[in-house]
C-alpha positions as CSV (number, residue, x, y, z in Angstrom):
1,X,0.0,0.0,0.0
2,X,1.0,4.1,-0.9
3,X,2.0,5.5,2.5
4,X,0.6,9.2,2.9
5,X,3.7,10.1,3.9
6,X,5.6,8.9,1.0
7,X,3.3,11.4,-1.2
8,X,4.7,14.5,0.9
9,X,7.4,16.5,0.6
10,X,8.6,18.2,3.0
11,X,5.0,18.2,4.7
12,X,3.0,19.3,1.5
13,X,1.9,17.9,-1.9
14,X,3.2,20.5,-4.7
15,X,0.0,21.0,-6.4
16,X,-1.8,24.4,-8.4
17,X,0.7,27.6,-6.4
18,X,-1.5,30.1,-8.0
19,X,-5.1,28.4,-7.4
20,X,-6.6,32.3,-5.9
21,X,-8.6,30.9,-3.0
22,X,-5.0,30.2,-1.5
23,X,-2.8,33.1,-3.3
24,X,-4.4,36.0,-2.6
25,X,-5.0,36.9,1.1
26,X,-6.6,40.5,2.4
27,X,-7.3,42.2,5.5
28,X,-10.5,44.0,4.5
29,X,-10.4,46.0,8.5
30,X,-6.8,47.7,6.7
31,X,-8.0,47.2,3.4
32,X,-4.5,45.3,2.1
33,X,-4.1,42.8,-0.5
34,X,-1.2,40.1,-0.1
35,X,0.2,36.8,-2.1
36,X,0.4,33.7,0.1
37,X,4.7,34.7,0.5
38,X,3.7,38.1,2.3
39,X,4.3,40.1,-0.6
40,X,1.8,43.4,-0.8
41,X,-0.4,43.1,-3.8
42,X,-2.3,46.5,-5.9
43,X,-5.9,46.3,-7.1
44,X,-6.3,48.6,-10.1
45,X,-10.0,49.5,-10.5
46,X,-11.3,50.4,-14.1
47,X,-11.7,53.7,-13.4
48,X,-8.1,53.9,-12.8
49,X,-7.0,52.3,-15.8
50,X,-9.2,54.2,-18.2
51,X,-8.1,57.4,-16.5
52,X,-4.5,56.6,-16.5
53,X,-4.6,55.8,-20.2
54,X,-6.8,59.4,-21.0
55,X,-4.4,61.1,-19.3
56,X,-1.9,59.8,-21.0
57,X,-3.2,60.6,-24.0
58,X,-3.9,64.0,-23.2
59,X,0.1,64.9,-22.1
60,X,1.9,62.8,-25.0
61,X,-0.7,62.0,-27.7
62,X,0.8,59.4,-30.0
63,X,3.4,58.7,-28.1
64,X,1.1,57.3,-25.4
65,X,1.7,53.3,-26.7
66,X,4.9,54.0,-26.4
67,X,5.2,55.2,-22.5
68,X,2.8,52.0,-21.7
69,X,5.3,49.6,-23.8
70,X,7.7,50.7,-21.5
71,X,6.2,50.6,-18.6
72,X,5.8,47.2,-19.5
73,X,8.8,46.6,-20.4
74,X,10.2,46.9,-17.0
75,X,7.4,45.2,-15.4
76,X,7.7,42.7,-17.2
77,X,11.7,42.3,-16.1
78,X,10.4,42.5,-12.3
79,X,7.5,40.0,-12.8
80,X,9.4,37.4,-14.4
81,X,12.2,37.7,-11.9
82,X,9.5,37.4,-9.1
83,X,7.4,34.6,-11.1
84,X,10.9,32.2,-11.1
85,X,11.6,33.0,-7.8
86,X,8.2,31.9,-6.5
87,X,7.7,28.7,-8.3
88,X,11.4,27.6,-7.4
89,X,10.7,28.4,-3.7
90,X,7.3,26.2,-3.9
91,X,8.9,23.5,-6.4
92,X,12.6,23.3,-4.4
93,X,13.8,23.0,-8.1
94,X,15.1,25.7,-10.5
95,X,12.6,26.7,-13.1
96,X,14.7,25.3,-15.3
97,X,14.1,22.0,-14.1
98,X,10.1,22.1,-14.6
99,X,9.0,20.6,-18.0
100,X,7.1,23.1,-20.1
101,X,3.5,21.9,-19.4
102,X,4.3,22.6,-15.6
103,X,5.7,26.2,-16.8
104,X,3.3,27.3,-19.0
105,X,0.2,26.0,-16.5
106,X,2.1,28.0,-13.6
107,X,2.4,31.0,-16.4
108,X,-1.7,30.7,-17.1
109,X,-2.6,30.1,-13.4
110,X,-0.6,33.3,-12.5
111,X,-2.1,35.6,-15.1
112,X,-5.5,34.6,-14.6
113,X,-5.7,34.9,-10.5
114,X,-4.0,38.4,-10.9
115,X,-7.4,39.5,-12.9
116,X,-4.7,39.9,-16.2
117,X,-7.3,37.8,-18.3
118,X,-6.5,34.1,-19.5
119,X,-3.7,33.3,-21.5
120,X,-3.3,31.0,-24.3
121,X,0.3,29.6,-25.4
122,X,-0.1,29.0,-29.1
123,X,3.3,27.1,-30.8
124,X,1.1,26.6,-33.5
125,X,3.9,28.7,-35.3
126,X,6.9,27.3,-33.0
127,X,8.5,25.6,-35.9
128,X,8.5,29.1,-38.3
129,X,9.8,31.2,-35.3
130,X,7.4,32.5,-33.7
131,X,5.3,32.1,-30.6
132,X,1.6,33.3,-30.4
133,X,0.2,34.4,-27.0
134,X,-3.9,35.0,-26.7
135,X,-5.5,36.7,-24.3
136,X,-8.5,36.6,-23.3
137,X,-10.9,39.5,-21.1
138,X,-7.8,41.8,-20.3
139,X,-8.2,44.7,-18.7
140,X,-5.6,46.7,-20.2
141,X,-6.9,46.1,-23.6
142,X,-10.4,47.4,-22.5
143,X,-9.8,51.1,-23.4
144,X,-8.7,51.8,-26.9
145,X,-5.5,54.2,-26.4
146,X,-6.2,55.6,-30.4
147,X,-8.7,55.3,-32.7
148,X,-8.6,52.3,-34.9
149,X,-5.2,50.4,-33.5
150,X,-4.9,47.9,-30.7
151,X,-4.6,49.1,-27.0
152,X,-2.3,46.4,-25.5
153,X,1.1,48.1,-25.7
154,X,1.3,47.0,-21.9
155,X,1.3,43.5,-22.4
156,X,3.0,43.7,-25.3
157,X,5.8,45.0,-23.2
158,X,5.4,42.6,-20.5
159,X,5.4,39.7,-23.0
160,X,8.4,41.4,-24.7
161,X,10.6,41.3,-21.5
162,X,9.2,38.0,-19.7
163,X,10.1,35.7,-23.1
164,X,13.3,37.5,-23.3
165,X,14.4,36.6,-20.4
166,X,13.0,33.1,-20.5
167,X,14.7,32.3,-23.9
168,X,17.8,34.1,-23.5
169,X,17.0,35.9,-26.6
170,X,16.0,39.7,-27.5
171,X,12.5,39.3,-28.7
172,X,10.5,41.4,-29.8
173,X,6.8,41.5,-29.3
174,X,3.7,43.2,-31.9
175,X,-0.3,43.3,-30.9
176,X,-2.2,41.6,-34.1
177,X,-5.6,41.8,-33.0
178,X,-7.3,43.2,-29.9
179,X,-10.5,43.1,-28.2
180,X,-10.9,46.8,-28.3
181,X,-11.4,46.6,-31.9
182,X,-14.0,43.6,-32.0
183,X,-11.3,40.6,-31.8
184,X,-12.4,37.7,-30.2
185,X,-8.9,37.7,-27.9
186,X,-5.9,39.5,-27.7
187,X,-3.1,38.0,-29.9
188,X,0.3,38.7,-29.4
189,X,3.1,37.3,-31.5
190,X,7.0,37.1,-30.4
191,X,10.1,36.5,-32.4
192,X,13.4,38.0,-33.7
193,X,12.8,41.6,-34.6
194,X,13.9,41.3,-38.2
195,X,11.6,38.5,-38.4
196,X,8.5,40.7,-37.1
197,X,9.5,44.0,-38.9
198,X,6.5,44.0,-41.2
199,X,4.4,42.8,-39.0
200,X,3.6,46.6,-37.7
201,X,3.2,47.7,-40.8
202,X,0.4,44.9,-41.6
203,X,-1.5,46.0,-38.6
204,X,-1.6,49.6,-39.2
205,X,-2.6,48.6,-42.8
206,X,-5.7,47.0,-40.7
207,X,-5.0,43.3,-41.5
208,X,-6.5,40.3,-40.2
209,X,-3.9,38.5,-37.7
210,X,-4.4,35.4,-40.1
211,X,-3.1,37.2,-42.9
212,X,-0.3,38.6,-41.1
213,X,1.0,35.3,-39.6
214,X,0.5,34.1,-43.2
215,X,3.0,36.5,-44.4
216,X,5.4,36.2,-41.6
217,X,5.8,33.0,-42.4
218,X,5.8,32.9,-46.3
């Protein structure tokens, strides 16, 4: 018989670290927001955002996408740093160690519980490349920064800096279709960025992200 014991390590069973009934912990008397390690968390109402983003656009106009890719750019740096450290504290392994299914779950888990929307890996174009990532009901793509182009120069940023890092390579990250503008999901695509330089040009032209991963891979 499977002792109980022999299924623990070091008094716990490594399962979902980012399930939210167990990450995120308040104190609604103080009004605080924590992860299960201590670490203080920020919850960014809509209002917030939308007002961040027309204020934006008020003091630097076009260049608005550009101060949120940024932005993003050196979150991202932070929250990967953070992401590793968490899941090799939980794991007692190097996140180099995990096999990918473990990584990307973690990776979904995480966005999802922090209200970032849910996040879709697609290697469909691994072989050519390039790596897809969807999201899904994201709050930073909920305001259109301009007229008639997407709004997640955030994540792109984010995405940018966290594969980066992860692959050892300087990616580069372009938006190819955006809820804002009636897509069904965020779509994101990452790769070298003389593989990806037309790919800006495609989207400002307004095409679909079919036909643009269709030419990028021509």
């Amino acid at each position: 018989m499977i002792s109980v014991a022999d299924l623990l390590v070091d008094d716990r069973l490594p399962s979902n670290y980012f399930a939210s009934d167990v990450y995120i912990r308040g104190t609604l008397e103080l009004g605080l927001l924590e992860n299960r390690r201590g670490d203080r968390l920020l919850a960014l109402p809509d209002a917030l955002m939308k007002s961040i983003v027309a204020g934006l656009n008020q003091e630097t106009g076009q260049a608005t996408r550009y101060v949120l890719r940024n932005c993003g750019l050196w979150w991202g740096k932070n929250f990967y740093a953070r992401f590793c450290e968490e899941l090799s504290d939980y794991y007692q392994k190097g996140v180099a160690d995990l096999s990918m299914v473990e990584f990307v779950k973690a990776l979904q888990e995480c966005w999802r519980t922090h209200g970032w929307g849910v996040l879709t890996v697609n290697t469909d174009y691994q072989m050519k490349g390039f790596l897809v990532i969807e999201v899904q009901n994201s709050p930073f793509t909920a305001h259109a920064i301009q007229p008639n182009q997407p709004s997640g120069a955030l994540e792109c940023g984010v995405l940018q800096a966290f594969f980066s890092q992860l692959t050892g390579r300087d990616l580069t990250c372009v938006q190819i279709s955006c809820e804002s503008m009636g897509a069904d999901r965020n779509r994101f695509v990452l790769g070298l960025e003389n593989r990806l330089e037309a790919a800006e040009a495609l989207v400002q032209e307004g095409q679909p992200h079919t036909a643009i991963m269709q030419m990028l891979t021509q």
